[in-house]
C-alpha positions in Angstrom: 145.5 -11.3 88.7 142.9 -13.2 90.7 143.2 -10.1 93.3 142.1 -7.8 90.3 139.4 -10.1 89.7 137.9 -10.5 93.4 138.1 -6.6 93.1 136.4 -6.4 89.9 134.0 -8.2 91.2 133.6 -6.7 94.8 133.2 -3.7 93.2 130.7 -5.0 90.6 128.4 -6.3 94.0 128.6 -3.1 95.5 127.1 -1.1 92.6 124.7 -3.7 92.0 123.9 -3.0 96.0 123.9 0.9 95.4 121.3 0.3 92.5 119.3 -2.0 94.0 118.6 0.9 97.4 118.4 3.4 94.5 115.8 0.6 92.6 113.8 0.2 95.8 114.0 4.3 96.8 112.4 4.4 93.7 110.3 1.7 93.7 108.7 3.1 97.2 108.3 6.7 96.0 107.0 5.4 93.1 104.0 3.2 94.9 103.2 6.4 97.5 102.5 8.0 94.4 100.4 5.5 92.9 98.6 5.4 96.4 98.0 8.9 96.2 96.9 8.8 92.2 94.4 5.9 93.6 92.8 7.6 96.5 92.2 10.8 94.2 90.7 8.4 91.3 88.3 6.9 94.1 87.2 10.3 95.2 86.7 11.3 91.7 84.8 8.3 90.7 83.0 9.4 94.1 82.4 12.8 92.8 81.5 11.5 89.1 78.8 10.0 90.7 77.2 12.6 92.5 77.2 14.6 89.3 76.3 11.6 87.0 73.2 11.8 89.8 73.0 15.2 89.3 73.0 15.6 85.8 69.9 12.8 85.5 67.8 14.6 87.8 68.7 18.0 86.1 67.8 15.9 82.8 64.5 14.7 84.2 63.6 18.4 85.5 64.4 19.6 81.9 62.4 17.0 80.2 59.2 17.9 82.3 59.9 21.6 81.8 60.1 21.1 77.9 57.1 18.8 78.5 55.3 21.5 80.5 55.8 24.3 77.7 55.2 21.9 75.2 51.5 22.2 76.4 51.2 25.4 77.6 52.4 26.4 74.3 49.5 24.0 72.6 47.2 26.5 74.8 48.3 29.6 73.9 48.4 28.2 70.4 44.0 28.1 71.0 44.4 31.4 72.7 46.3 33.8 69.6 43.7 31.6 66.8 40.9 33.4 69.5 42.4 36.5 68.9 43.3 36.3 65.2 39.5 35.9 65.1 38.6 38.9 66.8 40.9 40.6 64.8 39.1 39.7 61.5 35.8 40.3 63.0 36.9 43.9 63.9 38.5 44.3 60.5 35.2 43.6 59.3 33.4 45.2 61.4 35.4 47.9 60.1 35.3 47.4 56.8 31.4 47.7 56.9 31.5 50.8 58.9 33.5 52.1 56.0 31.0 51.2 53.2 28.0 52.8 55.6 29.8 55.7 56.0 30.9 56.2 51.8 27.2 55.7 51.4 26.2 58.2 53.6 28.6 60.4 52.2 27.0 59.8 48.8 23.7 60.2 49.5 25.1 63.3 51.3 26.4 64.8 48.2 23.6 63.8 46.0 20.8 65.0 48.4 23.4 68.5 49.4 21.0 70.6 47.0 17.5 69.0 48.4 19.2 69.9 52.1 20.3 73.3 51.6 16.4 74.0 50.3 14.6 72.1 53.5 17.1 74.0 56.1 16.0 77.0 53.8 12.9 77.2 54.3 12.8 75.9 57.6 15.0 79.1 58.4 12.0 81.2 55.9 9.0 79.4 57.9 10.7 80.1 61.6 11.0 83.8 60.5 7.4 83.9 59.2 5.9 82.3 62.5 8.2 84.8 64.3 6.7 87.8 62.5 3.4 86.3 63.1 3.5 86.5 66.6 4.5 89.8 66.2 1.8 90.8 64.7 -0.3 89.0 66.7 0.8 91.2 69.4 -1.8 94.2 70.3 -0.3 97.2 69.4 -0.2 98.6 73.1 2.3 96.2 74.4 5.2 97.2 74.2 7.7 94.4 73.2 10.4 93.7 76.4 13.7 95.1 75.9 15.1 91.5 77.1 14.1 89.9 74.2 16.1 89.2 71.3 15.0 90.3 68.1 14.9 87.3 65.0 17.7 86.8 63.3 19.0 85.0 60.6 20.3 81.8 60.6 23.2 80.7 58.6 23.9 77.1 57.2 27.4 76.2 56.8 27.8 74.2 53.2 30.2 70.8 53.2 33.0 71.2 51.3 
């Protein structure tokens, strides 16, 4: 029975031994990883920092930029109040043009009678001096064939 027990525990040691290669195989593998998982987290914290850089100067640039528009903005805000003002001025402007032009119009039509009469006899009074000099004409002249005779002279009426 002792035999079975230096056995038992022979064998015991030599599975211990197995695990313990198999425990340090492991073991090794298991640090080359964690080498490899540390050298990538140094370049990354490497590379975080280049774009942490990055990312402040892009920050800055966009903070000046908003700045920048910020005040051109404030200009052009002076520029369209300019131009709002022309723009009432010219609707004004207009605005007056139309109450000239009604008037006109008005007096137009009130004075349409009084008009028709003066361009009337200013046509009457244009065929009287014409006849005139007609007359005034001696009689042994002959009138030239080139010349147009008188005629009448027709007033178109607003409607």
């Amino acid at each position: 029975m002792q035999i079975i027990l230096y056995l038992s525990i022979a064998v015991i040691a030599i599975a211990f031994f197995i695990l313990v290669i198999y425990l340090s195989k492991t073991l090794k593998s298991l640090q080359i990883t964690l080498d490899s998982v540390s050298k990538t987290l140094i370049g990354l914290e490497g590379q975080l920092e280049g774009v942490t850089r990055e990312t402040t100067a892009l920050l800055e640039k966009t903070n000046a930029l908003a700045e920048d528009v910020q005040h051109k903005s404030e200009s052009l805000n002076s520029v369209v109040i300019a131009v709002k003002e022309v723009g009432d001025s010219v609707r004004s402007f207009n605005g007056s043009i139309q109450k000239i032009t009604s008037s006109v119009n008005e007096g137009l039509e009130e004075n349409k009678e009084r008009i028709s009469q003066v361009v009337q006899w200013g046509q009457v009074l244009m065929e009287l001096k014409d006849k005139w000099k007609m007359r005034k004409q001696p009689e042994t002249q002959e009138v030239p064939v080139d010349k147009p005779t008188p005629q009448k002279r027709w007033i178109r009426e607003r409607s």
